[in-house]
C-alpha positions as CSV (number, residue, x, y, z in Angstrom):
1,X,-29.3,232.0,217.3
2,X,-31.1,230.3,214.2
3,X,-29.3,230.7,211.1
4,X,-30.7,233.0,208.6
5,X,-30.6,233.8,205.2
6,X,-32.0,236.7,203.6
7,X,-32.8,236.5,200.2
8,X,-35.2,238.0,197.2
9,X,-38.9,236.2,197.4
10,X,-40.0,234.1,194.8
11,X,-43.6,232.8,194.1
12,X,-42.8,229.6,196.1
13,X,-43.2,231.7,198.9
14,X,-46.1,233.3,198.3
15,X,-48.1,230.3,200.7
16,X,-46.1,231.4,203.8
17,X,-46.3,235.0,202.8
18,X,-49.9,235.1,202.3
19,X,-50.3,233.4,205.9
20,X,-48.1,235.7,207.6
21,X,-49.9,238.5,205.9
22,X,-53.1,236.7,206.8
23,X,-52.2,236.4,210.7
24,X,-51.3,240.1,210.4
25,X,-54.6,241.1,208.9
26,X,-56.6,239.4,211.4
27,X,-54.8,240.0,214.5
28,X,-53.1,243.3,214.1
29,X,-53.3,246.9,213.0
30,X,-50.2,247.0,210.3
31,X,-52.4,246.7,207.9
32,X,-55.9,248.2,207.6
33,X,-57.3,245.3,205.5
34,X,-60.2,243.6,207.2
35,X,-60.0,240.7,205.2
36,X,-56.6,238.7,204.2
37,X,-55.9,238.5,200.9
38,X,-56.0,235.3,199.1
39,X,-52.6,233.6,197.1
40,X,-53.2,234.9,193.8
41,X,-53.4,238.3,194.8
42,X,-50.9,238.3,197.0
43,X,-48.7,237.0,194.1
44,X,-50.1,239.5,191.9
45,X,-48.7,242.3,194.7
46,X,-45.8,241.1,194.8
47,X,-45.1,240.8,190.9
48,X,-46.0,244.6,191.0
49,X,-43.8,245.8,193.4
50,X,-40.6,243.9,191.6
51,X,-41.5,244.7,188.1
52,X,-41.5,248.8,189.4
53,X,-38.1,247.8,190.2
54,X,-38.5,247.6,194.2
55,X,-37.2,244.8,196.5
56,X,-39.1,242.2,198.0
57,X,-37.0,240.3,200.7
58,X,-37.6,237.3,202.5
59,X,-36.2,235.7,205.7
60,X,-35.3,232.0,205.6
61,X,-34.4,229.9,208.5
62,X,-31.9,227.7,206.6
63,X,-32.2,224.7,208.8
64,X,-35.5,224.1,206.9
65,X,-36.2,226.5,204.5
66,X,-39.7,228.2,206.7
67,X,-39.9,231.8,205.9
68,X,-39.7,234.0,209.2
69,X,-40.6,236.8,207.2
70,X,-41.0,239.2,204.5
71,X,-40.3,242.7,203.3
72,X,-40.8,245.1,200.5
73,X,-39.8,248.8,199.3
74,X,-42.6,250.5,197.4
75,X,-43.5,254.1,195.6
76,X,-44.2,256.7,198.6
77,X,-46.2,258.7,196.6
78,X,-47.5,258.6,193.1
79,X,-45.5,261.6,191.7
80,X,-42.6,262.4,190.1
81,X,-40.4,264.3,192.7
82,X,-40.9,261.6,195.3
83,X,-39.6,259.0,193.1
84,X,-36.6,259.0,195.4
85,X,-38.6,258.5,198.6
86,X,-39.7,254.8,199.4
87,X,-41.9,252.8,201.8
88,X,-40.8,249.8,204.0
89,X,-43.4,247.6,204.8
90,X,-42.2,244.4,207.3
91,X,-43.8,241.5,208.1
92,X,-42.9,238.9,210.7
93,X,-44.3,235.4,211.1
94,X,-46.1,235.2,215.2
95,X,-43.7,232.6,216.3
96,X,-40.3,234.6,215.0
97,X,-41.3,238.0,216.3
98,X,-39.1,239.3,218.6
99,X,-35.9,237.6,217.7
100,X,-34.1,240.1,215.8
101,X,-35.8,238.8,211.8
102,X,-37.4,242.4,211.6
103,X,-33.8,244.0,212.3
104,X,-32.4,241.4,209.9
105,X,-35.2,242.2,207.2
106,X,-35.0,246.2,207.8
107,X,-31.7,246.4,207.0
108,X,-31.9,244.0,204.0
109,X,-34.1,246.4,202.4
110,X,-32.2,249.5,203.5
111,X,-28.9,248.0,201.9
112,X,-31.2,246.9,198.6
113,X,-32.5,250.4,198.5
114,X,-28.9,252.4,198.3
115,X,-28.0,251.4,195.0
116,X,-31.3,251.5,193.0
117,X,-30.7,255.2,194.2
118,X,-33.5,255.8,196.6
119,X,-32.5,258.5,199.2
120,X,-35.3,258.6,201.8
121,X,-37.1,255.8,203.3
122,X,-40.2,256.2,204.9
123,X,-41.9,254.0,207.8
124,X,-45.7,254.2,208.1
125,X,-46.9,252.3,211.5
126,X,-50.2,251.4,211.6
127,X,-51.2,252.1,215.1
128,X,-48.7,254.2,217.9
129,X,-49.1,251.3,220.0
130,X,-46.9,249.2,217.9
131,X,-44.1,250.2,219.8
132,X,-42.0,247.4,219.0
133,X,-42.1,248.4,215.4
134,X,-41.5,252.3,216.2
135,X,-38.4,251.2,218.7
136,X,-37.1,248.8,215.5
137,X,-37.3,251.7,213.1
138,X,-36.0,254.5,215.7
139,X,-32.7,251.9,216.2
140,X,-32.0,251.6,212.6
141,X,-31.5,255.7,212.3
142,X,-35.4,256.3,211.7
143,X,-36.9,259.4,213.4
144,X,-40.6,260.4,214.4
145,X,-41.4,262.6,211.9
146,X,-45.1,263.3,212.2
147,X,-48.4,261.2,213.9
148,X,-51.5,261.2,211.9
149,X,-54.1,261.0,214.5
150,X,-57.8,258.6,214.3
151,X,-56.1,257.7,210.5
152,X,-57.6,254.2,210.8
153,X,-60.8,252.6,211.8
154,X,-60.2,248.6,212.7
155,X,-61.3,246.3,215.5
156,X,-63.6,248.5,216.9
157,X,-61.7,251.7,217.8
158,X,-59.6,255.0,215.8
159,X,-55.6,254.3,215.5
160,X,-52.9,256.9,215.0
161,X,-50.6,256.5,212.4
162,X,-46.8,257.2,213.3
163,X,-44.6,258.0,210.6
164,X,-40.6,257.6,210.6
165,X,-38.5,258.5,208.0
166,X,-34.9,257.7,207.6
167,X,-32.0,258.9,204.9
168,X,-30.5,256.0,203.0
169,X,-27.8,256.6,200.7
170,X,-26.7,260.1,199.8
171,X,-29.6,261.2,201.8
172,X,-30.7,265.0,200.9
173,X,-27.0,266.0,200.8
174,X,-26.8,266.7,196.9
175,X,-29.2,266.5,194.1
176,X,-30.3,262.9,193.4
177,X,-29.7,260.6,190.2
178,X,-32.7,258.9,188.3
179,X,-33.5,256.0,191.0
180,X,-33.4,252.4,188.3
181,X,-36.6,251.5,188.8
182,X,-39.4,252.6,186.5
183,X,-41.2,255.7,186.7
């Protein structure tokens, strides 16, 4: 197996973020962008997410330094009483999917998640036939929660949303503390 290291992005990785982003965009249904978004506003995304106080994660093949791929935390929803209810978003480059860097990156961000005090974790996929991506999620102690049906418009045809949802942490078992990040 390819050593891996799993580590907090930086901008120098914003070029092989924004082209596994790109692929994505073009190629699949995790995101609903039609068109892939360009360096600088990738870098402008990701400067958001950290300065809210999320994780960003990237996955490193340390034999030379290549990004495999990428994930992030973000805000679930907008207000106040969800603050303690996150997103995981995960993206792997086409020639490192299915080798286990998605498994590696998910529970990166779960373990960066516990102590900033989040308690739920929430997994939005895109379209139900990305079943690789439900299976990942269902392994790592996410359930099927709900499916949003003809959500999404892209490449022609309607596409269900699945959503997952995990506990992390205390979970729901007693009243949370302020998560660290910024309102």
């Amino acid at each position: 197996m390819t050593e891996r290291l799993v580590r907090a992005a930086t901008l120098a990785d914003i070029p092989a973020i924004t082209a596994i982003y790109g692929h994505s965009v073009r190629t699949e249904t995790a995101s609903f962008e039609f068109d892939p978004p360009p360096e600088a506003e990738m870098a402008r995304r990701m400067g958001a997410f950290r300065d809210a106080g999320f994780p960003y994660l990237v996955c490193e093949r340390t034999a030379d330094g290549s990004i495999l791929g990428y994930a992030y935390a973000s805000q679930w929803r907008p207000r106040i009483g969800y603050d303690h209810t996150v997103e995981d978003s995960l993206y792997i480059a086409p020639d490192a999917q299915r080798q286990g860097v998605g498994r590696t990156l998910l529970r990166a961000l779960i373990a960066a998640c516990e102590p900033l005090g989040f308690r739920q974790m929430v997994a939005v996929v895109g379209d139900e036939r990305h079943t690789a991506s439900i299976a990942l999620h269902e392994s790592e102690g996410f359930v099927v929660v709900g499916r949003l049906p003809t959500l999404g418009h892209k490449f022609g045809r309607w596409h269900d949303s699945v959503l997952l949802q995990r506990p992390i942490g205390a979970g729901a078992s007693r009243p949370p503390g302020r998560p660290a990040r910024a309102p």
